[in-house]
C-alpha positions as CSV (number, residue, x, y, z in Angstrom):
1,X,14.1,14.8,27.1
2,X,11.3,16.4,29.3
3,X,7.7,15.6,29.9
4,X,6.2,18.0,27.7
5,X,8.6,16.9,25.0
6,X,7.8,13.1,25.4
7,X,4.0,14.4,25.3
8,X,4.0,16.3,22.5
9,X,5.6,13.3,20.7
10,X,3.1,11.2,21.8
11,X,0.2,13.3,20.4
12,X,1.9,13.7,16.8
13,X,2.0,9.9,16.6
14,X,-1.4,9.7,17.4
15,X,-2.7,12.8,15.6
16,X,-1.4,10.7,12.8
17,X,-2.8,7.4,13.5
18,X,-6.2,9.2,13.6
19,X,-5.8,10.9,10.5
20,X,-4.7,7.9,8.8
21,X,-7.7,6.0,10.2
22,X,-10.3,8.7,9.0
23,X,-8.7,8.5,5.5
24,X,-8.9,4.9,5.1
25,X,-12.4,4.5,6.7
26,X,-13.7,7.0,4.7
27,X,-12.1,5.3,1.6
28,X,-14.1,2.2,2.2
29,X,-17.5,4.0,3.1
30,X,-17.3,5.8,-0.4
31,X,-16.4,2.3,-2.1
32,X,-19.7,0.9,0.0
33,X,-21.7,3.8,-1.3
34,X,-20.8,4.0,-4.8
35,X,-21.1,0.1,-4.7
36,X,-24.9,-0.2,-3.6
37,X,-25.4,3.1,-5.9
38,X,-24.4,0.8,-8.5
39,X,-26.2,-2.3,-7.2
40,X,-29.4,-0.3,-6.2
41,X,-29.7,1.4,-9.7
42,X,-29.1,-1.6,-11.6
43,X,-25.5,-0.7,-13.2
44,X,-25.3,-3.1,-16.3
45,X,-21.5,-4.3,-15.1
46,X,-22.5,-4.7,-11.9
47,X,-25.5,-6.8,-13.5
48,X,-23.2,-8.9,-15.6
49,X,-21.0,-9.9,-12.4
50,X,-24.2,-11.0,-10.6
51,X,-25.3,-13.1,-13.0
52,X,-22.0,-14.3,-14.1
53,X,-21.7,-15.6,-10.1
54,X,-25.1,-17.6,-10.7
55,X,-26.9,-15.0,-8.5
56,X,-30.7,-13.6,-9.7
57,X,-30.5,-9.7,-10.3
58,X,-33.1,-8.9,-8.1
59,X,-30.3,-9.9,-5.1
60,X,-28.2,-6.8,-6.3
61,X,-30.7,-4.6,-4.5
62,X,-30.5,-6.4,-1.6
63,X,-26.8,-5.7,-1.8
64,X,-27.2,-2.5,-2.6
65,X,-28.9,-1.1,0.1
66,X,-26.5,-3.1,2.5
67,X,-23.9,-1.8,1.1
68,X,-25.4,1.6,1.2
69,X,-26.2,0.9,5.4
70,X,-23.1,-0.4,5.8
71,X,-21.2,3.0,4.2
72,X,-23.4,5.0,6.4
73,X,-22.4,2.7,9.4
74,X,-18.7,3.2,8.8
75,X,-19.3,7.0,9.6
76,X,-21.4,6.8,12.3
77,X,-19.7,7.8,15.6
78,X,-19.5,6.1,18.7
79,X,-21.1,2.8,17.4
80,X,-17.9,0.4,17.3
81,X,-19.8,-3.5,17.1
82,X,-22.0,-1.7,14.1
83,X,-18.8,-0.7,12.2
84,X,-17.5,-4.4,12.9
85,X,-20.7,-5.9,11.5
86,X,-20.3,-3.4,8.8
């Protein structure tokens, strides 16, 4: 096997790896999205699970717009301890 095979190889797998990564992260920044969507507007399930989990409702839009920074923060390039925080 030459070089330029063993090379090529190499940038499949991680052609892959970064596709894979982008499809999952943006998975979980629409799920953060929609999720302080729901919290920020008040969505009456969402309601019911905050105050089934003893929390007052004004704390879902606090969550909300976390939730809302933290699908922004996913997406955001070239900020790495941001996305770990997120």
């Amino acid at each position: 096997m030459s070089y330029h095979d063993q090379s090529c190889h190499l940038s499949d797998i991680l052609s892959r790896r970064t596709i894979l990564y982008w499809i999952a992260t943006l998975l979980l920044a629409i799920e953060c999205t929609v999720g302080g969507v729901m919290a920020v507007l008040r969505y009456p399930s969402y309601a019911n699970n905050i105050v089934h989990l003893g929390y007052p409702v004004y704390f879902m839009i606090i969550l909300g717009v976390w939730y809302l920074l933290a699908g922004m923060a996913l997406l955001a390039p070239r900020l790495p301890r941001l996305k770990e925080w997120a």
